[in-house]
C-alpha positions in Angstrom: 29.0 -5.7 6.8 32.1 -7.7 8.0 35.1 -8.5 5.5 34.4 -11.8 4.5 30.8 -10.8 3.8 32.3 -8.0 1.6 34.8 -9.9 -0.4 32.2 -12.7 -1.3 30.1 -9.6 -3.2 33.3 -8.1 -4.2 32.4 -9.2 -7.7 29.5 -6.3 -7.5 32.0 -3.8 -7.0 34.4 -4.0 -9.5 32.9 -4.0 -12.7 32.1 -1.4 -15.3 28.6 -1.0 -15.7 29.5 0.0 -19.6 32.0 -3.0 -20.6 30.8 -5.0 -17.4 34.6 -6.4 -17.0 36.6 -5.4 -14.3 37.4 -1.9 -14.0 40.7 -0.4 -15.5 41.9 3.0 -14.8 38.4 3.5 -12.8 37.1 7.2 -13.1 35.2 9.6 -11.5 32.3 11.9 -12.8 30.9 15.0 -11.2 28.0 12.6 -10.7 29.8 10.5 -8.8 29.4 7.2 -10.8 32.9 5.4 -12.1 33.7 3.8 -15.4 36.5 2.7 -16.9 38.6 5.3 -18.7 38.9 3.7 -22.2 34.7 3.1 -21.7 34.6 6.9 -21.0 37.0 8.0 -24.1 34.7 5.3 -26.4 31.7 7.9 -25.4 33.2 10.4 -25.4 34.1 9.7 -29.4 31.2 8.5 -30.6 28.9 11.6 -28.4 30.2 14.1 -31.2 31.1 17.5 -28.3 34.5 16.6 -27.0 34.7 18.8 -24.3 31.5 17.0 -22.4 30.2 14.0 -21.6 26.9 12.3 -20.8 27.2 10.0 -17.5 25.3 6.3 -18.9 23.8 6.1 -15.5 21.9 9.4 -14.5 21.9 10.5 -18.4 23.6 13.8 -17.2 25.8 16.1 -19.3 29.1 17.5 -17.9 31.9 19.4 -19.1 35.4 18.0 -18.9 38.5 20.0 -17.9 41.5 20.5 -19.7 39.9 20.8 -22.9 37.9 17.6 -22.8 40.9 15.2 -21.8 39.7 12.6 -20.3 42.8 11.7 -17.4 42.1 14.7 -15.9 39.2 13.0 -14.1 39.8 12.2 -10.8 40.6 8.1 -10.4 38.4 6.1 -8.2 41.6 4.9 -5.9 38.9 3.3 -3.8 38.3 0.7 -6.4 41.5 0.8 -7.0 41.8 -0.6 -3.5 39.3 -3.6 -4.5 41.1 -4.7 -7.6 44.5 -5.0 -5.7 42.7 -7.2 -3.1 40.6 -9.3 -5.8 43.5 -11.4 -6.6 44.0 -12.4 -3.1 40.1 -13.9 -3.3 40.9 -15.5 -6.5 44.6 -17.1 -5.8 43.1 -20.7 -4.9 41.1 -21.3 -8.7 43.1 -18.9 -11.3 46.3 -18.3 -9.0 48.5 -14.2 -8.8 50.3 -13.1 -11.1 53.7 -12.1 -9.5 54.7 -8.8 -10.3 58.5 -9.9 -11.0 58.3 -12.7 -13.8 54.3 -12.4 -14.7 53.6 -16.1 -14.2 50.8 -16.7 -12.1 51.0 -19.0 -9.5 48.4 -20.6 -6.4 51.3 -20.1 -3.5 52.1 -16.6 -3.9 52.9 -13.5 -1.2 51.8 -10.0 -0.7 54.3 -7.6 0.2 52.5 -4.4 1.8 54.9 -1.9 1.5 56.2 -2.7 -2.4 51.9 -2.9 -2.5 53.0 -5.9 -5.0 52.6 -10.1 -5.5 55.5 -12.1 -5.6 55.6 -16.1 -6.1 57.1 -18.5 -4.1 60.2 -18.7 -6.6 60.9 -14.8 -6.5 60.0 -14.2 -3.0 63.4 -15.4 -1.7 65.1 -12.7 -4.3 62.6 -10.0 -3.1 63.6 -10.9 1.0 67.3 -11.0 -0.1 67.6 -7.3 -2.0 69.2 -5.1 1.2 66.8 -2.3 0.4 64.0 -4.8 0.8 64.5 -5.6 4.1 62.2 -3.8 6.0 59.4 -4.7 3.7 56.2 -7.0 4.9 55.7 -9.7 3.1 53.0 -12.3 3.8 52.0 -15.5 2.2 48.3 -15.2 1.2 47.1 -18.4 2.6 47.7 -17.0 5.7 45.8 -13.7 5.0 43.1 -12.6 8.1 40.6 -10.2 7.8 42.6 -7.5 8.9 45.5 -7.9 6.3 42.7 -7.3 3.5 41.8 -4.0 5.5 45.8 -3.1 5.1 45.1 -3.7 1.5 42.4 -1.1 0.8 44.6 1.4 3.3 47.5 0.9 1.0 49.0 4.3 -0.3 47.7 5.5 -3.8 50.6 6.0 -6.6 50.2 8.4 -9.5 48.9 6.9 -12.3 51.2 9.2 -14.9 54.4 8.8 -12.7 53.5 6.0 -10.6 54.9 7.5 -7.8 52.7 7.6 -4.3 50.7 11.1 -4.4 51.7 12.5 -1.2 50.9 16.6 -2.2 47.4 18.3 -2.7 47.5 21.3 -5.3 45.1 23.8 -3.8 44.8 25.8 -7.3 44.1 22.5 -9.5 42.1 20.8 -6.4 43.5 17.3 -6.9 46.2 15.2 -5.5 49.7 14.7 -7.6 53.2 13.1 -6.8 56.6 15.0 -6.7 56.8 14.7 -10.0 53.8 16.1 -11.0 54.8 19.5 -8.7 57.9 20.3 -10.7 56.0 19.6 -14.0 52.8 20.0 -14.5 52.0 22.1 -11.1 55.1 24.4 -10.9 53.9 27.3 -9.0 50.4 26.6 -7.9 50.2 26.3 -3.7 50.6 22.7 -2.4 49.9 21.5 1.0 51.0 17.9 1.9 48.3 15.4 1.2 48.0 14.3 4.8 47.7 18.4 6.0 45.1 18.7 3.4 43.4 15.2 4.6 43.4 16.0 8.1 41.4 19.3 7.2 39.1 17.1 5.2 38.5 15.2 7.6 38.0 18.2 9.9 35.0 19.5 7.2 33.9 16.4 7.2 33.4 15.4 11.0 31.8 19.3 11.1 29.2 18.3 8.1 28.1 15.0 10.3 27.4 17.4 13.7 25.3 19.7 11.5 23.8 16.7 9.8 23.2 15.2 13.5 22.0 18.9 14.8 19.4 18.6 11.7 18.5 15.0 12.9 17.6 16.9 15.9 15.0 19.0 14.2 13.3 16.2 12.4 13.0 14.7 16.3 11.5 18.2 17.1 9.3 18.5 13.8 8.4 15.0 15.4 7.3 16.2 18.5 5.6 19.5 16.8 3.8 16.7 14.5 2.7 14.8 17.8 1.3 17.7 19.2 -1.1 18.7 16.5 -2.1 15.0 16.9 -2.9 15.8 20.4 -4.0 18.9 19.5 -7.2 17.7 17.3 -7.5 15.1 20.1 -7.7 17.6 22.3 -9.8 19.5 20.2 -12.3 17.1 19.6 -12.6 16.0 23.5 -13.1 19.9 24.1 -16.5 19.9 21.5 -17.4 16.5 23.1 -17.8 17.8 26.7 -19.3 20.9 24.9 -22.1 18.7 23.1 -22.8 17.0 26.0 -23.0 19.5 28.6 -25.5 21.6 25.6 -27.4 17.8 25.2 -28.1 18.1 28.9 -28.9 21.3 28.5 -31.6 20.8 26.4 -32.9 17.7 28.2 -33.9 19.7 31.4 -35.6 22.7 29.1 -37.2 19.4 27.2 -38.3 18.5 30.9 -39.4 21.6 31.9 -41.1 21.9 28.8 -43.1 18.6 29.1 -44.2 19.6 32.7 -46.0 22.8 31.1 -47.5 21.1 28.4 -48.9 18.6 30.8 -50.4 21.1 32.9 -51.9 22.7 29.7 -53.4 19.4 28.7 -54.8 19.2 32.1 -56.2 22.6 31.9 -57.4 22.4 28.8 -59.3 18.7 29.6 -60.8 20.5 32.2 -62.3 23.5 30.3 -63.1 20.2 27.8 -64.9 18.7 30.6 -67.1 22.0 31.4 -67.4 22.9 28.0 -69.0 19.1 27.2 -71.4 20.0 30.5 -72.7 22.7 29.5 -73.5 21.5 25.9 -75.3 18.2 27.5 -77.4 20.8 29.9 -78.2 23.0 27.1 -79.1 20.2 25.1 -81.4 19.1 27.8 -83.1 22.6 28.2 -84.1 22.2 25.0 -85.7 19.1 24.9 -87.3 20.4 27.9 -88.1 23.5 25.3 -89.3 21.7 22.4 -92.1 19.5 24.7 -93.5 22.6 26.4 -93.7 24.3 22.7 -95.8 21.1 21.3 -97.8 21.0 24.9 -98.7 24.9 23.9 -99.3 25.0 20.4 -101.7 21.1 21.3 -103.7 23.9 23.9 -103.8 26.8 21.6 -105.4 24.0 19.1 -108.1 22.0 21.2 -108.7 24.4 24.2 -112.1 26.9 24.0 -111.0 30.7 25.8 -112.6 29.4 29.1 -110.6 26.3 29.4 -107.5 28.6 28.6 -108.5 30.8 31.5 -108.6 28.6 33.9 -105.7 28.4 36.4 -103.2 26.0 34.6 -99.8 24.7 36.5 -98.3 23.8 33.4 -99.0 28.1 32.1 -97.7 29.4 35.6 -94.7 27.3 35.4 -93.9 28.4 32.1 -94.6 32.3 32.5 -92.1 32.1 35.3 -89.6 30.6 33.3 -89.5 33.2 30.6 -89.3 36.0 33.4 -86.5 35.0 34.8 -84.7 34.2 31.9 -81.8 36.1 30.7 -79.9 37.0 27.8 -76.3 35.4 28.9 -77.3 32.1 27.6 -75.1 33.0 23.9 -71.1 32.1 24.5 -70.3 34.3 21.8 -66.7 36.6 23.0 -66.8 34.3 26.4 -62.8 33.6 26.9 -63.1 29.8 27.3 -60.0 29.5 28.2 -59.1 30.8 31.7 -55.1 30.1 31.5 -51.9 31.0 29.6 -48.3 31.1 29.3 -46.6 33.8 30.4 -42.0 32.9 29.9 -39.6 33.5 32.2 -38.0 36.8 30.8 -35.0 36.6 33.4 -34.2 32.9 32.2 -34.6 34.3 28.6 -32.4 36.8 29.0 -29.9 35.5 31.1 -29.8 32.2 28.4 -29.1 35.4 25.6 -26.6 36.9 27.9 -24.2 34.2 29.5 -21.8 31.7 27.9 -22.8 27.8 27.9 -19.4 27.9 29.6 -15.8 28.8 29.5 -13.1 27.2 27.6 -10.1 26.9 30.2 -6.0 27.2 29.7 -4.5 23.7 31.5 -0.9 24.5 32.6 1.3 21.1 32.5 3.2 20.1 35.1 7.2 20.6 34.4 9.4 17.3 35.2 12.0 18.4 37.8 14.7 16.8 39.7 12.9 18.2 42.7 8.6 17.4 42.5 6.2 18.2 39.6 4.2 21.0 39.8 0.5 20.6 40.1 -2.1 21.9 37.5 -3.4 24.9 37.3 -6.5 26.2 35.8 -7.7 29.2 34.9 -10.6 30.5 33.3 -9.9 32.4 29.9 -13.0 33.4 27.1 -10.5 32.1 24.4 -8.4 29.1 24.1 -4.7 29.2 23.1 -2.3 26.9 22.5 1.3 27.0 24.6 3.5 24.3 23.5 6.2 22.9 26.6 8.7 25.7 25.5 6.2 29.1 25.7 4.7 30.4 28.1 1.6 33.5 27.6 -0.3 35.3 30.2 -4.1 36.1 30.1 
């Protein structure tokens, strides 16, 4: 977000969520979330336990230093920063007041090093003091984005002493003025606040690398993510070609299958067709039967012994028949059927004993500066899984 951008939602910044007015004396909680130390100290009256506090935001309970006074929370000094540069935004509608005779007035001046506003009428006694001379003032009409920036850099003062805080107390953990190291910190160990800022910074630039090193394992949790992807891709191509080769499989038994049962059909039609001839010629022979028997039994009737005597074709004929005829005419226990199926044991067992086929390990090809590697297969019983980073031998 660029500076003018910012200072047009300033407004968001710098107000207490509690009173909603602008902050004063902004303060920090363990939670992280400022208000302004009078809104605090109301809270803190009303909440009954003075020795904690219950943040308004995130409705959690903490327990304040020093015996529950209240300015010993840290101060926000970067909304600090923003209320010293809100005047600037506002000088052209409600004007600065000048921090030498309080009246507030449109053509006003900034002086970054007494961090203060002085009118057009006092700023020609500020540029005349001799100990003043040094000090950068500029008129805020002709403020640029960069002067705001100098603003929110500008040092932070003590807000018991009003001094700048230029010492860290390493026992108390907070930063103090010179004054507050002769009386309220005599004998803890200080560092100057700069030393102690610079190793900050140091912890700080360290916690980014680890947070960027960890960014680095979401990328490879990523990857790892995309490879199970491919792996049930994989997975599911594998148990495709497996279906289909087993499909085919099963087509050409189907087909070999069909081929027997079509020569059993034939073979049985043809046993059919015998079968059906021999029924029609028995049927015949006894027709044949049946007229001889009513030609007899008509001659045992009519005919005297004499005329039975006599030589007879039709009696000859019929005595020669019934020597030569045998007992095989009854099909009883005949095997009808002259065929059947005998299976390939070898096929059988060789089906029982072999795999439909082998699941194979595909070795990827590693990028080089040099060539790629081809693929290599290999056989294996089992499949594994070998991501770009491991490799296993079979």
């Amino acid at each position: 977000m660029d500076i003018k951008t910012f200072l047009n939602n300033i407004y968001e910044h710098v107000c207490c969520p509690v009173c909603t007015n602008r902050f004063t004396n902004p303060k920090l909680l363990p939670c992280l979330h400022t208000f302004c130390l009078h809104c605090v100290q109301r809270i803190q009256a009303t909440s009954g336990t003075p020795d904690t506090i219950l943040c308004p935001e995130c409705r959690r309970n903490f327990t304040i230093p020093g015996n529950g006074d209240l300015n010993t929370l840290p101060t926000n000094f970067r909304l600090n920063s923003l209320l010293d540069a809100l005047p600037v935004t506002e000088c052209k509608t409600s004007g600065v007041k000048c921090g030498n005779c309080d009246k507030r007035r449109q053509e006003s001046a900034y002086c970054f090093t007494c961090c203060s506003f002085w009118c057009e009428d006092c700023l020609p006694s500020h540029n005349s003091i001799k100990t003043f001379k040094e000090h950068h003032a500029l008129s805020l009409k002709d403020f640029g984005d960069e002067d705001f920036e100098n603003i929110f850099k500008q040092p932070t003062f003590c807000a018991k002493h009003e001094k700048e805080l230029e010492l860290f107390c390493r026992v108390c953990k907070t930063t103090i003025c010179n004054s507050c190291a002769f009386i309220d910190h005599e004998g803890h160990a200080k560092i100057a606040l700069e030393d102690a800022a610079k190793k900050q910074r140091l912890r700080i630039n360290r916690a980014i690398e680890s947070k960027k090193q960890k960014k680095q394992k979401e990328t490879r949790i990523a990857k790892l993510g995309e490879y199970c992807t491919q792996v049930q891709e994989d997975a599911e191509r594998v148990k495709s070609k497996v279906q289909q080769f087993t499909d085919n499989l099963i087509a050409a038994i189907e087909t070999k299958k069909k081929k027997i049962f079509d020569e059993v059909e034939k073979k049985a039609k043809q046993c059919l067709e015998q079968l059906a001839d021999k029924s029609q010629e028995i049927e015949e022979e006894m027709k044949k039967d049946q007229k001889a028997i009513e030609k007899c039994d008509k001659m045992l009737k009519r005919s005297t012994n004499a005329q039975i005597m006599q030589p007879n074709e039709f009696l000859n004929q019929l005595f020669q028949e019934e020597s030569e005829q045998e007992d095989t005419d009854d099909l009883d226990g005949e095997n009808v059927i002259d065929f059947d199926f005998e299976r390939n044991e070898e096929l059988f067992n060789d089906v029982r004993a072999k795999q439909l086929g082998f699941l194979k390990r595909i070795t990827k090809p590693k990028e080089s500066t040099v060539g790629v590697t081809p693929c290599r297969e290999k056989h294996v019983p089992l499949v594994f899984l070998c991501l770009p980073s491991r490799t296993e031998k079979f």
